[in-house]
N, CA, C and O atoms as CSV, one atom per row, in Angstrom:
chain,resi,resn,atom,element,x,y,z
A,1,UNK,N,N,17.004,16.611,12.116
A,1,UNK,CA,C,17.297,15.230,11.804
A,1,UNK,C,C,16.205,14.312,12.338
A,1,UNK,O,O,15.963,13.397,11.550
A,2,UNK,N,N,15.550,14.297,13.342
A,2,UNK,CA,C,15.002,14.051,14.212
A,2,UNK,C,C,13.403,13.380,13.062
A,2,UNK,O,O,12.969,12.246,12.859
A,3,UNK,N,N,12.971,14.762,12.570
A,3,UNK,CA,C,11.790,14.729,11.606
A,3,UNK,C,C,12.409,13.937,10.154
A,3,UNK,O,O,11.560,13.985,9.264
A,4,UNK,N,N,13.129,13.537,9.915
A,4,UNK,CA,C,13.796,13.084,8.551
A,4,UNK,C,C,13.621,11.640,9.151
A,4,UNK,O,O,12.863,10.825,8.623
A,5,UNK,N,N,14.480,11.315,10.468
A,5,UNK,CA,C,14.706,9.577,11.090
A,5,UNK,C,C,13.101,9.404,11.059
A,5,UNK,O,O,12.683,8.501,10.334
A,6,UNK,N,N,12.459,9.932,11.545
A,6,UNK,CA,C,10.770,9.404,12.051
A,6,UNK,C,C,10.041,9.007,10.260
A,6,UNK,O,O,9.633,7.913,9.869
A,7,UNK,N,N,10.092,10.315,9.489
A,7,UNK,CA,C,9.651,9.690,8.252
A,7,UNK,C,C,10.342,8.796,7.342
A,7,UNK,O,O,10.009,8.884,6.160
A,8,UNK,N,N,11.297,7.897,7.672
A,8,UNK,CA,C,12.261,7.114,7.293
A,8,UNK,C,C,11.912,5.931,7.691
A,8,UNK,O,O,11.973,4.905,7.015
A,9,UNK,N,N,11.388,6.073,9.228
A,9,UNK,CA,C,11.191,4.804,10.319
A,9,UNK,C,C,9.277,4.861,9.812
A,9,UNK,O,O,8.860,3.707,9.904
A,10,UNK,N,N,8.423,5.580,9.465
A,10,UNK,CA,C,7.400,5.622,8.478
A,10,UNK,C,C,6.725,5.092,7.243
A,10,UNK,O,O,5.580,4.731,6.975
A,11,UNK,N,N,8.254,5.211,6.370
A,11,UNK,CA,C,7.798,4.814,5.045
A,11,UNK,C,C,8.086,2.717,5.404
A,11,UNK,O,O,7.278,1.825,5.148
A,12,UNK,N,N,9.311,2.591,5.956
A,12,UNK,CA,C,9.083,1.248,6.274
A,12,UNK,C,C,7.990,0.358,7.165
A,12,UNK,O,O,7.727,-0.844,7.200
A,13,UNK,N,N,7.549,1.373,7.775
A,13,UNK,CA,C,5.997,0.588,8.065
A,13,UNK,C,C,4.802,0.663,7.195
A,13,UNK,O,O,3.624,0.400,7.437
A,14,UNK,N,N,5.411,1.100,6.085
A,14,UNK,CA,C,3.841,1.285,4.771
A,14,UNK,C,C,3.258,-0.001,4.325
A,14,UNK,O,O,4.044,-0.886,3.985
A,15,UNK,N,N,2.577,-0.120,4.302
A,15,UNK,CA,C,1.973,-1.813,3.298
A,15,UNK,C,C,2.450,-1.496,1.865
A,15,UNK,O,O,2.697,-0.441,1.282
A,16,UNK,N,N,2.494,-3.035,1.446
A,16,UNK,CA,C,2.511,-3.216,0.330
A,16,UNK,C,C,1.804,-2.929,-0.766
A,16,UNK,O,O,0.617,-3.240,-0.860
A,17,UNK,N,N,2.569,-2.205,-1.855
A,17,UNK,CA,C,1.008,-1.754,-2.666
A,17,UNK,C,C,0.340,-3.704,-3.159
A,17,UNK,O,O,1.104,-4.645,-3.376
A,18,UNK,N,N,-0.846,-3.759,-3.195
A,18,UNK,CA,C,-1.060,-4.768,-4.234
A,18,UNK,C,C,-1.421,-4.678,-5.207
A,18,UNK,O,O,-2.258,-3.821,-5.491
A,19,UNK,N,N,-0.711,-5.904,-6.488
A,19,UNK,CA,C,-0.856,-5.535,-8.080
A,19,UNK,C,C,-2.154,-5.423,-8.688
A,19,UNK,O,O,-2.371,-5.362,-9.898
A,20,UNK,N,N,-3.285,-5.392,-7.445
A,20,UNK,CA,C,-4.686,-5.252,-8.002
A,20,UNK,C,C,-4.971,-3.849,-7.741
A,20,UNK,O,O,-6.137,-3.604,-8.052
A,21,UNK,N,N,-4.203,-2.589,-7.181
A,21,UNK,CA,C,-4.125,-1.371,-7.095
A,21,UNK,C,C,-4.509,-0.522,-8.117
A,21,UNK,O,O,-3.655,-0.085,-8.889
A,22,UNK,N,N,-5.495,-0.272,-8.213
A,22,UNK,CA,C,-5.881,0.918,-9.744
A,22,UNK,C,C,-4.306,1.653,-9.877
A,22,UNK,O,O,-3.790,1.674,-10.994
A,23,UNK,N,N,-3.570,2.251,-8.698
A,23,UNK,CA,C,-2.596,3.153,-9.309
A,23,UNK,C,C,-1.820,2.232,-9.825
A,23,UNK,O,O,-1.273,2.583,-10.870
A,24,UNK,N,N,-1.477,0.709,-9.293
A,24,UNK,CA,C,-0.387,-0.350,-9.463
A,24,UNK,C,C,-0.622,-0.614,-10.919
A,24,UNK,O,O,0.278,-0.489,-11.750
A,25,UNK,N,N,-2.103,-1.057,-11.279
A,25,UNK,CA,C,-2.394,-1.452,-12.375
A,25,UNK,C,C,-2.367,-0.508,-13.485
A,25,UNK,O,O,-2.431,-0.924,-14.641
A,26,UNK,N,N,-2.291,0.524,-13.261
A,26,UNK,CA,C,-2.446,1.314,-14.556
A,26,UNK,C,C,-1.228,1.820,-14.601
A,26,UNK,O,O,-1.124,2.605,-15.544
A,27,UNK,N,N,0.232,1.643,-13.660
A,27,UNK,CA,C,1.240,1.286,-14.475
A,27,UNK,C,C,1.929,0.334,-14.774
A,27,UNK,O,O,3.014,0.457,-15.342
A,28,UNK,N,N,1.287,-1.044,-14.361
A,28,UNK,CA,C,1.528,-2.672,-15.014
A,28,UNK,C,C,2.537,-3.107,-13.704
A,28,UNK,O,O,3.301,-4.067,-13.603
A,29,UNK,N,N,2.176,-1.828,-12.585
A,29,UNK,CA,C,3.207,-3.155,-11.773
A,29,UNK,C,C,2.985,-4.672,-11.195
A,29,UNK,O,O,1.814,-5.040,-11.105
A,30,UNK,N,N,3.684,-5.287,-10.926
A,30,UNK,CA,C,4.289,-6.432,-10.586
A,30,UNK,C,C,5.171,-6.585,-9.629
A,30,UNK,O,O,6.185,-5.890,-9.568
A,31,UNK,N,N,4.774,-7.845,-8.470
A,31,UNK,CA,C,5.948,-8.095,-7.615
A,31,UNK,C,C,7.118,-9.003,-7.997
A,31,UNK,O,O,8.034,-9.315,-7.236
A,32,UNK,N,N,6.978,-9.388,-9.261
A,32,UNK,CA,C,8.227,-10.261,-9.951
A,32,UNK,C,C,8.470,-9.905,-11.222
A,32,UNK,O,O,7.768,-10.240,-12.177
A,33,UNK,N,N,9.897,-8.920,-11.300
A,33,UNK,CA,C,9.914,-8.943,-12.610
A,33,UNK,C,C,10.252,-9.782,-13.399
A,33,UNK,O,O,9.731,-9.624,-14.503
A,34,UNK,N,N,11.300,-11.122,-13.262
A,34,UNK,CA,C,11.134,-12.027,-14.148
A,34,UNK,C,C,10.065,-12.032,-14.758
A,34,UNK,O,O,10.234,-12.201,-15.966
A,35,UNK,N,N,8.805,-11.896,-14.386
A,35,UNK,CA,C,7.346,-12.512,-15.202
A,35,UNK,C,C,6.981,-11.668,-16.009
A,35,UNK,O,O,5.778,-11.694,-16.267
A,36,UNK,N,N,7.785,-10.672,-16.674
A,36,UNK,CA,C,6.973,-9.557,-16.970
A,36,UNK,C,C,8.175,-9.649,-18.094
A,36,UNK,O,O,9.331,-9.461,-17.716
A,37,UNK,N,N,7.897,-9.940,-19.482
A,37,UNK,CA,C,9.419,-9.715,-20.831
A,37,UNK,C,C,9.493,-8.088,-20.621
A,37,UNK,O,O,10.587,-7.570,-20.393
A,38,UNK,N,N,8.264,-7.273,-20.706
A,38,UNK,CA,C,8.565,-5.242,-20.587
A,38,UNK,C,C,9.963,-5.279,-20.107
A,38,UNK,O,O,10.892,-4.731,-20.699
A,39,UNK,N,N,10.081,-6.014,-18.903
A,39,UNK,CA,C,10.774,-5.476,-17.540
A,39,UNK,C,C,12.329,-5.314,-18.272
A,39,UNK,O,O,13.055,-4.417,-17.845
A,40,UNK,N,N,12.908,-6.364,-19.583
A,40,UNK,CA,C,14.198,-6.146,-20.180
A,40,UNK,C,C,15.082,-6.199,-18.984
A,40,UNK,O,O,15.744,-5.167,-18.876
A,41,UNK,N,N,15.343,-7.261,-17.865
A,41,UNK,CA,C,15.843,-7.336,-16.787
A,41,UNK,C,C,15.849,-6.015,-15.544
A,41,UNK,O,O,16.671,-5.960,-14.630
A,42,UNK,N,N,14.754,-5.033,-15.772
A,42,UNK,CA,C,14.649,-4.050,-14.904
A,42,UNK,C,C,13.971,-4.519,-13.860
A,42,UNK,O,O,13.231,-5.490,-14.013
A,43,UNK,N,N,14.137,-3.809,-12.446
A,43,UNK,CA,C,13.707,-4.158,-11.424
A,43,UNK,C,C,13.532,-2.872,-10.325
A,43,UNK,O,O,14.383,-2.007,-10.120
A,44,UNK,N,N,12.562,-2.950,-9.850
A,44,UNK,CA,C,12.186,-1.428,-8.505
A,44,UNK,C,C,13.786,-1.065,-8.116
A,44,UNK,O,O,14.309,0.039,-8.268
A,45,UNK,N,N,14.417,-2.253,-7.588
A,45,UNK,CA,C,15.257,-1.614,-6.866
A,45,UNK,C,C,16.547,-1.154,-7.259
A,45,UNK,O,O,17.507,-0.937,-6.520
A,46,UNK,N,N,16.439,-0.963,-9.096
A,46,UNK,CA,C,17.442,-0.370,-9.872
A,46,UNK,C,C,16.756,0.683,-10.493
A,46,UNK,O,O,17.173,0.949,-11.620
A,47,UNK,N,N,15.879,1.315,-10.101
A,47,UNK,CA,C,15.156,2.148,-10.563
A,47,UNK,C,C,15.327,3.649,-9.880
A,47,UNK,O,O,15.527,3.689,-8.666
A,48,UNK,N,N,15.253,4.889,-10.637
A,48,UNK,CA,C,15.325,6.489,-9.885
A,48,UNK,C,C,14.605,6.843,-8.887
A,48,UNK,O,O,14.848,7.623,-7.967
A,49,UNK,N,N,13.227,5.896,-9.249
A,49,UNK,CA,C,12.206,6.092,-8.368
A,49,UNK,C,C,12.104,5.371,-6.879
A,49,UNK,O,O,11.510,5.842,-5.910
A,50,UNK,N,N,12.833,4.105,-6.930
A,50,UNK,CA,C,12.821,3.244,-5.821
A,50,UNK,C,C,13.520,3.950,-4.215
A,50,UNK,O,O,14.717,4.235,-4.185
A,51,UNK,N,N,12.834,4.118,-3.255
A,51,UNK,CA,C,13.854,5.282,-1.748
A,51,UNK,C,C,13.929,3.941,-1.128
A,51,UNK,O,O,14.195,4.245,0.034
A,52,UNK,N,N,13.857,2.552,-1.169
A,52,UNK,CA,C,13.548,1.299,-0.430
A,52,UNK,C,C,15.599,1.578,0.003
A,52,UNK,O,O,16.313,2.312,-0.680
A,53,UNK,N,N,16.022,0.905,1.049
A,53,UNK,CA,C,17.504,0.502,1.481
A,53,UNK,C,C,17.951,-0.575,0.683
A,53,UNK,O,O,17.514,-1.702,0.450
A,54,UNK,N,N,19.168,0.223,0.244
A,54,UNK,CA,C,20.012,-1.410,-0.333
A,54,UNK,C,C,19.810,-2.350,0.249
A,54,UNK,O,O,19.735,-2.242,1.473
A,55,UNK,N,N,19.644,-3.613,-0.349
A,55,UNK,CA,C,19.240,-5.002,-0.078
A,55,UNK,C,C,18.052,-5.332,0.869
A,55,UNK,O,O,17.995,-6.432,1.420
A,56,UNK,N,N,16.978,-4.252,1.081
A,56,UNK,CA,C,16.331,-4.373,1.042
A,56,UNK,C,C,15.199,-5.194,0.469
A,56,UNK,O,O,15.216,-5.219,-0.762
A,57,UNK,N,N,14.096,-5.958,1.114
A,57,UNK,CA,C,13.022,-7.292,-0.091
A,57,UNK,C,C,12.346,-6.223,-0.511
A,57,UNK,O,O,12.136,-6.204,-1.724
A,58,UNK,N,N,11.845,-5.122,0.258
A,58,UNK,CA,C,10.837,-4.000,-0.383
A,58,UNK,C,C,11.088,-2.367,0.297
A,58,UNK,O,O,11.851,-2.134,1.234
A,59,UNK,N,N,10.446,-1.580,-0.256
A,59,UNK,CA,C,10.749,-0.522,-0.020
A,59,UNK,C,C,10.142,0.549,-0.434
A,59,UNK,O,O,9.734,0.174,-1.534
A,60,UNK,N,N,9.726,1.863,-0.281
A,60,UNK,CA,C,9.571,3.000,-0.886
A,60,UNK,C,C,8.877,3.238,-2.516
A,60,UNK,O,O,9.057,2.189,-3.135
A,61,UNK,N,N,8.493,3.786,-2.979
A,61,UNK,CA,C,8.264,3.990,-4.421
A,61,UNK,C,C,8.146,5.786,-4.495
A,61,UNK,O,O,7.785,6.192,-3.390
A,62,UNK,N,N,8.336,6.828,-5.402
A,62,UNK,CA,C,7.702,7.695,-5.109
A,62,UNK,C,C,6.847,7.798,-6.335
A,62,UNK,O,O,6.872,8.891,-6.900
A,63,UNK,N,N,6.025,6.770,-6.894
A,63,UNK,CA,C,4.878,6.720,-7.247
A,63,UNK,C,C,3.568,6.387,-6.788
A,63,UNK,O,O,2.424,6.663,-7.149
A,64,UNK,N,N,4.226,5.529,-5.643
A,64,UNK,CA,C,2.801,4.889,-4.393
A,64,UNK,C,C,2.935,5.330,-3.531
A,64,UNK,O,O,3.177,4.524,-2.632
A,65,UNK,N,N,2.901,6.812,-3.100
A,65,UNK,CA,C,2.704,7.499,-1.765
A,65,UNK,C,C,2.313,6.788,-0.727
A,65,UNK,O,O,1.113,6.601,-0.924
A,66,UNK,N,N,2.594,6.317,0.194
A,66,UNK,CA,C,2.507,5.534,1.592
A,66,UNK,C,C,2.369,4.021,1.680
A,66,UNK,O,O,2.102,3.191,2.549
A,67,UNK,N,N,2.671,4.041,0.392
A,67,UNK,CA,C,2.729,2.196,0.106
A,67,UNK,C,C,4.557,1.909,-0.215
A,67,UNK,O,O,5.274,2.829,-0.609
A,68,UNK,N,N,5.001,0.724,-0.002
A,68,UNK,CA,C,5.815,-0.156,-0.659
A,68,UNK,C,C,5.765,-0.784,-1.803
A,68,UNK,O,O,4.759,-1.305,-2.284
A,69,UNK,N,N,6.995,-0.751,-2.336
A,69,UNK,CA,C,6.933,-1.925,-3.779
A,69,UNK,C,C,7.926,-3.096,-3.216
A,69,UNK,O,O,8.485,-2.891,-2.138
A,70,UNK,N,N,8.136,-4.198,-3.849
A,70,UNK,CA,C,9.165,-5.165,-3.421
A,70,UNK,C,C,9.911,-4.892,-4.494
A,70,UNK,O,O,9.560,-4.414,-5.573
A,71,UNK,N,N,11.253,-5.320,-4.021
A,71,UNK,CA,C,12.379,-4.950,-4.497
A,71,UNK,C,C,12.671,-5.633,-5.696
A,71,UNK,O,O,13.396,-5.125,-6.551
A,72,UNK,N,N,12.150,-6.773,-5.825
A,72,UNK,CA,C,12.262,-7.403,-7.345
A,72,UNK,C,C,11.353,-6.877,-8.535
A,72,UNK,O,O,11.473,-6.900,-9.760
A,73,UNK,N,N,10.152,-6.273,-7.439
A,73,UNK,CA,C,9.134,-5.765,-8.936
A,73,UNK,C,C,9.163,-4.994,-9.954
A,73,UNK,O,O,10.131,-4.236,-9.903
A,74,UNK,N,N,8.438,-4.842,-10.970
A,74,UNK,CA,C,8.781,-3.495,-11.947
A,74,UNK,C,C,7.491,-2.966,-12.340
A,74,UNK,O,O,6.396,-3.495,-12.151
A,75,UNK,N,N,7.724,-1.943,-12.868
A,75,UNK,CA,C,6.287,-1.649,-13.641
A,75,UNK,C,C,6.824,-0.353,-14.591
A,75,UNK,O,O,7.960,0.102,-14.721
A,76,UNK,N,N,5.573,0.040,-15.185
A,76,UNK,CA,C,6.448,0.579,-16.610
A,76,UNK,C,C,6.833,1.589,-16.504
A,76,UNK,O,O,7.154,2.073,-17.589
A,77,UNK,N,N,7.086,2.665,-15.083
A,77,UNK,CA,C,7.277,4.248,-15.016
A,77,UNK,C,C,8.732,3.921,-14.618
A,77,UNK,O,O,9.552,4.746,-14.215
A,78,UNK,N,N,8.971,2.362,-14.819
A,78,UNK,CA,C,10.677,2.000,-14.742
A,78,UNK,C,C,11.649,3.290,-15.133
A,78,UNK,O,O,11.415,3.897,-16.178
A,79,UNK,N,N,12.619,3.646,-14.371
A,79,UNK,CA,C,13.744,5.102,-14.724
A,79,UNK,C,C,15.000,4.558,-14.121
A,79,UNK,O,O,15.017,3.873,-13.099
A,80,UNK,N,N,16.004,4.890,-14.786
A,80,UNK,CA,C,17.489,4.446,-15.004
A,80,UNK,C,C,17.937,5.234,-13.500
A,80,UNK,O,O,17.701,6.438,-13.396
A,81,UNK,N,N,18.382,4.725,-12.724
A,81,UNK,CA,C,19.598,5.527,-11.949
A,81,UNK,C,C,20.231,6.428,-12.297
A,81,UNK,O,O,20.974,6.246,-13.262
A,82,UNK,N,N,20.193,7.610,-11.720
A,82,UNK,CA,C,21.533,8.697,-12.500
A,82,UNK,C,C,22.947,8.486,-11.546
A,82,UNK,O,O,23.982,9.086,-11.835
């Protein structure tokens, strides 16, 4: 448990990716999805991909390995919750 809490207490010290990120940009993310019509009211933190904590402002991605997304953003590798 010990090794699970530490990379948990990890990913929340990651920086933010920024939307000038070659990986960010080449899948159209954004820290606001309002601004984006793609987004069809989608958002990171309704997404399969998002590990960020409920009500969380930002969090996790497992498309930006050691970075954060904010919790309102989207970008187009957007995936439904199962």
């Amino acid at each position: 448990m010990g090794a699970l809490a530490s990379t948990s207490l990890r990913a929340e010290e990651d920086p933010l990716i920024a939307e000038n990120d070659p990986v960010a940009k080449a899948v159209k993310y954004v820290e606001d999805a309002t601004k984006v019509k793609e987004s069809e009211g989608n958002r990171c933190d309704t997404c399969s991909l998002y590990t960020g904590k409920d009500g969380a402002s930002q969090g996790g991605c497992q498309i930006f390995k050691g970075k954060q997304v904010k919790a309102a953003g989207w970008c187009a590798s957007w995936a439904p919750q199962m």
